[in-house]
C-alpha positions in Angstrom: 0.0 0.0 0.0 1.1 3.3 -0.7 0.2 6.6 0.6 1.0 10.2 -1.1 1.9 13.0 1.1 -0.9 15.9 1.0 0.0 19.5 2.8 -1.2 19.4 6.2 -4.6 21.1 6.6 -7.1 21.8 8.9 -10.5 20.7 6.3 -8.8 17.1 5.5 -7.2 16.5 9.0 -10.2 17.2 10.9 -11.4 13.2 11.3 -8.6 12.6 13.0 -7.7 15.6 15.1 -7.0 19.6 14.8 -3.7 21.1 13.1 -2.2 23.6 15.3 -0.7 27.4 13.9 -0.2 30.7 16.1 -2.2 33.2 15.1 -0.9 35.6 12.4 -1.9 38.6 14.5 -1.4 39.7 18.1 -3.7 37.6 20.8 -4.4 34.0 21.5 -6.0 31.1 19.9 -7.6 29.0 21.9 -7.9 25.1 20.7 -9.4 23.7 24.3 -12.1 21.9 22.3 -9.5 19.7 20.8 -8.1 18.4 24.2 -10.1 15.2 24.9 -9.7 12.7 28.3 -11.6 10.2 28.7 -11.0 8.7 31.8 -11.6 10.9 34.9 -8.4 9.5 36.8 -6.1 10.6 34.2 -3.9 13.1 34.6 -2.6 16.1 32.2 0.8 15.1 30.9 3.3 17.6 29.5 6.9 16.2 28.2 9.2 17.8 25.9 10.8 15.3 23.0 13.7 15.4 21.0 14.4 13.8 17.8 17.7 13.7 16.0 17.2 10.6 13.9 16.3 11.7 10.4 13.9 10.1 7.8 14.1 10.4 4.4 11.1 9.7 1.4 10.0 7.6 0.0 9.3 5.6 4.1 8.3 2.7 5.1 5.3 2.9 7.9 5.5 -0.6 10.1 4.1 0.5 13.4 1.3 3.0 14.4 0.1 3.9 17.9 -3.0 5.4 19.3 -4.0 6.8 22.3 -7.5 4.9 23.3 -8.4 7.5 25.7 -6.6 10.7 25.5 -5.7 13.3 22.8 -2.2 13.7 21.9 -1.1 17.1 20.6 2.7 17.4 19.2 4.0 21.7 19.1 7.5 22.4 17.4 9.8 24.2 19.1 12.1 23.7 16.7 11.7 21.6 13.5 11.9 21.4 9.6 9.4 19.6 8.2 7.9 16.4 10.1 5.7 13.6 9.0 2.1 13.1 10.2 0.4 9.9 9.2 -3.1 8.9 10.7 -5.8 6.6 10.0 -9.4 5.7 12.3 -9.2 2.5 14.4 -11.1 -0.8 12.5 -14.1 -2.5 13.4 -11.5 -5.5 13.7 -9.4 -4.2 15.8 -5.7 -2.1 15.0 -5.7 0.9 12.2 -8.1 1.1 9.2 -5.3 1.7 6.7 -7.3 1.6 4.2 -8.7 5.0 5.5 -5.0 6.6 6.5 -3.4 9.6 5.5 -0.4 11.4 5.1 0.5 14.6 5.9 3.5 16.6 5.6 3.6 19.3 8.3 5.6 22.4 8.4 8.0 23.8 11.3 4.9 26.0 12.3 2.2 23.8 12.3 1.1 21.6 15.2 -1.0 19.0 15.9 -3.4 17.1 18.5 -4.9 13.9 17.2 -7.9 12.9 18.7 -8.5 10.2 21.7 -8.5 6.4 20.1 -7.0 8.0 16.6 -3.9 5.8 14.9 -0.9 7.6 14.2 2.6 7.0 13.0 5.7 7.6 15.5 7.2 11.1 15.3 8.8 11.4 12.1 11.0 14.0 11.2 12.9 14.8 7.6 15.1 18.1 7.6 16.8 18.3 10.8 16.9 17.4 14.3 13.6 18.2 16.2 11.9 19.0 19.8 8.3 19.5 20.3 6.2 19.4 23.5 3.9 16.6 23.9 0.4 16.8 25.5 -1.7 14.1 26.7 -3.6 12.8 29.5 -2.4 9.5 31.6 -3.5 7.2 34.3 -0.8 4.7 34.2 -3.1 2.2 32.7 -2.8 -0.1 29.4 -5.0 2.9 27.5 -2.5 5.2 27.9 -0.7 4.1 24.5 -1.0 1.4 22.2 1.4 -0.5 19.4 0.5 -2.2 16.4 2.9 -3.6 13.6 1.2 -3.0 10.7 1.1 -7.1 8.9 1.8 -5.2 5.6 4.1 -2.2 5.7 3.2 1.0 3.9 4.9 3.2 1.7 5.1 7.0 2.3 5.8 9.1 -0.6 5.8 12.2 -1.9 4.4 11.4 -5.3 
């Protein structure tokens, strides 16, 4: 299976979460509506992440996660450009590939996927990267979830 890279957008990402960008002008945007937790034990989790190891195109997707009860949102601090690959959970169980997407994000854009959406591991392709990560946690099996994909999938930009 292969999957095309599209720019990252707010219309065609919305199924699976919100995209994130400061506002142009002086003030706030608030996104509050995107942050969901299902579980009333969890907590609100902020880490920062660093990424050196770079990926190049065409890649080969063999593993998505997924949150089952929390958002997860992912803001630059500093970054080039950085994958974002998403698809809804099956009836069957794992990732509906068939349904996924790719997305290539730019150094300004964030994102927060939505609670019990699949999602590829942070990918980055210019340069090394740090983002902070928020989601909720309770210490429990739902806070994340890996699935090896039984056929890999191809990440390309045309």
């Amino acid at each position: 299976m292969k999957l095309i890279l599209e720019p990252l957008a707010a219309e065609p990402f919305a199924p699976f979460g919100d995209v994130l960008v400061a506002p142009r002008a002086s003030g706030r945007t608030y996104f509050d509506c995107a942050l969901g937790n299902l579980r009333p034990a969890a907590r609100p989790s902020l880490s920062l992440a660093r990424k050196d190891e770079l990926s190049s195109l065409p890649l080969t997707a063999r593993q998505m996660e997924r949150h089952e009860f929390s958002s997860q949102s992912f803001v630059p601090l500093e970054a080039g450009r950085w994958l974002v690959v998403v698809a809804p959970h099956a009836g069957r169980g794992g990732p509906d590939m068939e349904r996924a997407r790719a997305f290539l994000a730019g150094p300004h854009q964030g994102v927060t996927y939505k609670a019990d959406t699949w999602h590829h591991p942070l990918t980055i392709l210019d340069r090394p990267a740090a983002f902070a990560v928020y989601m909720w946690l309770d210490g429990g099996k739902g806070d994340e979830e890996f699935f090896t994909l039984p056929a890999h999938v191809t990440i390309a930009a045309q």
